[in-house]
LUMLUMMAR-192645 format. One record per residue (C-alpha): x, z, y; residue number from 1. Coordinates in Angstrom, 2 decimals. Each point is the difference from the previous one (the first is absolute). Example, Ala and Ser with C-alpha at 12.3 -4.5 7.8 and 13.67 -1.06 7.14 Angstrom:
! residues 2
[[12.30, 7.80, -4.50], 1]
[[1.37, -0.66, 3.44], 2]
***
This chain:
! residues 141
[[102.26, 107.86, 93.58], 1]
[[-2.03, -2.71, 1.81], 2]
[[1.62, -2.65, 2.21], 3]
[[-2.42, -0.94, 2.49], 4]
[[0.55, -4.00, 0.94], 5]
[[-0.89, -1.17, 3.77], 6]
[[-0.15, 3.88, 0.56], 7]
[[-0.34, 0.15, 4.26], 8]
[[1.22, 2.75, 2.41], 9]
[[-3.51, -0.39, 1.61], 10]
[[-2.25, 2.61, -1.18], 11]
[[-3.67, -1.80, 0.33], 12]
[[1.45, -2.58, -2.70], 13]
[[-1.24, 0.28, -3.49], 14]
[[3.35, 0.06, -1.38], 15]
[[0.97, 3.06, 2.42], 16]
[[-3.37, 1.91, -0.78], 17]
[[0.18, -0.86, -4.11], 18]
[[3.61, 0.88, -0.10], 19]
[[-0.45, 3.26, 2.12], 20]
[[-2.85, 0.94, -2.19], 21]
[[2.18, 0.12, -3.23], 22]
[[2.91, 1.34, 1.76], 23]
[[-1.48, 3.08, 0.42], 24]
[[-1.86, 0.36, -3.57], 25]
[[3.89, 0.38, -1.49], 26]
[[0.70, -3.59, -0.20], 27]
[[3.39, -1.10, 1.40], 28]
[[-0.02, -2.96, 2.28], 29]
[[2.77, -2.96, 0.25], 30]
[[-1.04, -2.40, 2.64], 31]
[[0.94, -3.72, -0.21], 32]
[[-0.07, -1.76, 3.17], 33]
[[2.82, -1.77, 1.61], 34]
[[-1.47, 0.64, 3.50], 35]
[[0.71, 3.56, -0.05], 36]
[[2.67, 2.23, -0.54], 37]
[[-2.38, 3.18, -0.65], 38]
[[-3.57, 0.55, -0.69], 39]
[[-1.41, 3.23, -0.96], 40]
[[3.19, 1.90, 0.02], 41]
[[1.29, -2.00, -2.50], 42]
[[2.67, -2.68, 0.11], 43]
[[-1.49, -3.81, -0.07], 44]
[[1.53, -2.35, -2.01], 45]
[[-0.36, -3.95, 0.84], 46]
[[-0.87, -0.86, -4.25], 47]
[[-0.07, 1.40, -3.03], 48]
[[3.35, 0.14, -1.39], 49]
[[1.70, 1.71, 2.72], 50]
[[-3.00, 2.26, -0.02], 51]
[[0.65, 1.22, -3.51], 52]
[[3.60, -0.25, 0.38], 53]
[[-0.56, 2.52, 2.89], 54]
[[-2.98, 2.40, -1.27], 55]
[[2.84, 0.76, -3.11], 56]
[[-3.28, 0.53, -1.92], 57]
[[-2.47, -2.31, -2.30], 58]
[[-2.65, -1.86, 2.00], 59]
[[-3.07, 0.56, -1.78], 60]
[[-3.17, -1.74, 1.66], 61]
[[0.99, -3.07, 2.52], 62]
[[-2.65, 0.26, 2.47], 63]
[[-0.43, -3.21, 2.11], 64]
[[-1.62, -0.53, 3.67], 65]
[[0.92, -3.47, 0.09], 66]
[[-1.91, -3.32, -0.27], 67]
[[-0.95, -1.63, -3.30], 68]
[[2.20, -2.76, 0.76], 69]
[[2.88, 2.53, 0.27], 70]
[[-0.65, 1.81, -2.93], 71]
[[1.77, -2.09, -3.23], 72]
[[3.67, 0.38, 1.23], 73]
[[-0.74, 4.01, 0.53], 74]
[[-1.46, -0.43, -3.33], 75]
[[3.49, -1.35, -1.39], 76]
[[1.89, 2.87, 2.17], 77]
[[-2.16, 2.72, -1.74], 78]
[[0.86, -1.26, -3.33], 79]
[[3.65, -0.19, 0.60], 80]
[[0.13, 3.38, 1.11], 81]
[[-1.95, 1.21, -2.66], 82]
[[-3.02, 1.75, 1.84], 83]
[[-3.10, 0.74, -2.41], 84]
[[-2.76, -1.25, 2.42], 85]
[[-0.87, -2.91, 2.21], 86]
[[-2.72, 0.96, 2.32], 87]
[[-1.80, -2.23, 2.22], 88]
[[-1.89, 1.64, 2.55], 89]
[[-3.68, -0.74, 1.01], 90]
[[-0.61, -3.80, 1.30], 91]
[[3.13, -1.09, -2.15], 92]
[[-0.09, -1.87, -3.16], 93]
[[2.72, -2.10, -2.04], 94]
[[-0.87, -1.21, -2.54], 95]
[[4.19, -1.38, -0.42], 96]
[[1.53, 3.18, 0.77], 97]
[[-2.39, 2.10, -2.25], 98]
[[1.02, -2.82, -2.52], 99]
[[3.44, 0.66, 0.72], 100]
[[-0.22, 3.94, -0.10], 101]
[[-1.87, -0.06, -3.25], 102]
[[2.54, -2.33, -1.84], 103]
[[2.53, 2.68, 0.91], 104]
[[-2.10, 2.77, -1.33], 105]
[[-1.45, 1.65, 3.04], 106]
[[-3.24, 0.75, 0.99], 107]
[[-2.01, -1.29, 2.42], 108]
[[-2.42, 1.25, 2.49], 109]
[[-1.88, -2.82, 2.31], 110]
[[-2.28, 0.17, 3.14], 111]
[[0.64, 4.10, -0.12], 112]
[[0.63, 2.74, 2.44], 113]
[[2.47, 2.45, -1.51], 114]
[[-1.51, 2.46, 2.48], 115]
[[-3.56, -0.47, -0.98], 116]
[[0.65, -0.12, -3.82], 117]
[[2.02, 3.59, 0.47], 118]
[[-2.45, 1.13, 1.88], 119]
[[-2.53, -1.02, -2.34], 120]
[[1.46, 1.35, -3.44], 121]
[[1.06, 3.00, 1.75], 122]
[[-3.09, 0.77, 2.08], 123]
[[1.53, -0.21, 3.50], 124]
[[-2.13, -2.85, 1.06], 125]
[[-1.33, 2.86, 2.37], 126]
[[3.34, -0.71, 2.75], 127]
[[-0.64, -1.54, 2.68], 128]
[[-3.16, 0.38, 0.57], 129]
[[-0.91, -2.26, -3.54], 130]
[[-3.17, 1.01, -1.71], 131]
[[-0.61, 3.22, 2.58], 132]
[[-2.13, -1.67, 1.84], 133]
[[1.73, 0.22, 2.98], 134]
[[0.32, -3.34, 0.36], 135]
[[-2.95, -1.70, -0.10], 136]
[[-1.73, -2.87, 1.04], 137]
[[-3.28, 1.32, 1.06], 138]
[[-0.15, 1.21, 3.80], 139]
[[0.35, 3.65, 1.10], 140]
[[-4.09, 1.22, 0.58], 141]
***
């Protein structure tokens, strides 16, 4: 179970792409997000309480697409709802909420794409167009 924080309806966001990505390798999706009401299918929650209170499951990896600056009181809300994993997504580190996270016996995961790191351990860093050479940035002869 991942809960995807900052997750967006628009689907040329990171957040969007990253969570869409794992959605469909078996991973179940909440979305937290007070903006929306639904994102992938799935019902959004606006924080992490209600979203745990509503999933009726264990949140295992906390998966945040919010700034740094943001990122301690998510920190505390992962904690108190007893997730396993505070993930910061690439460009964000904290060095308070990994702090935070740690002291509560998580782990922590900084300046990472969940994506690319499946992708990577599980050789799918082929989708998309990644390492095909499709995309390239040498011009067509």
């Amino acid at each position: 179970m991942i809960a995807v924080v900052g997750l967006s309806t628009n689907w040329y966001r990171p957040s969007y792409f990253a969570a869409k990505y794992m959605r469909d390798r078996g991973y179940r999706i909440i979305p937290v997000n007070p903006a929306y009401a639904e994102v992938l299918d799935e019902r959004c929650y606006p924080d992490l309480a209600s979203a745990r209170a509503g999933a009726g499951v264990p949140i295992d990896i906390v998966d945040c697409f919010r700034k740094a600056a943001d990122i301690p009181p998510i920190a505390r809300d992962a904690v108190a709802i007893g997730a396993k994993v505070l993930w910061m997504q690439l460009g964000i580190r904290s060095d308070e909420a990994a702090k935070i996270a740690l002291d509560a016996g998580l782990d922590v995961v900084m300046d990472r794409c969940v994506k690319i790191e499946h992708a990577r351990i599980l050789g799918g860093l082929n989708w998309a167009g990644v390492n095909t050479g499709v995309i390239s940035a040498r011009r067509p002869v």
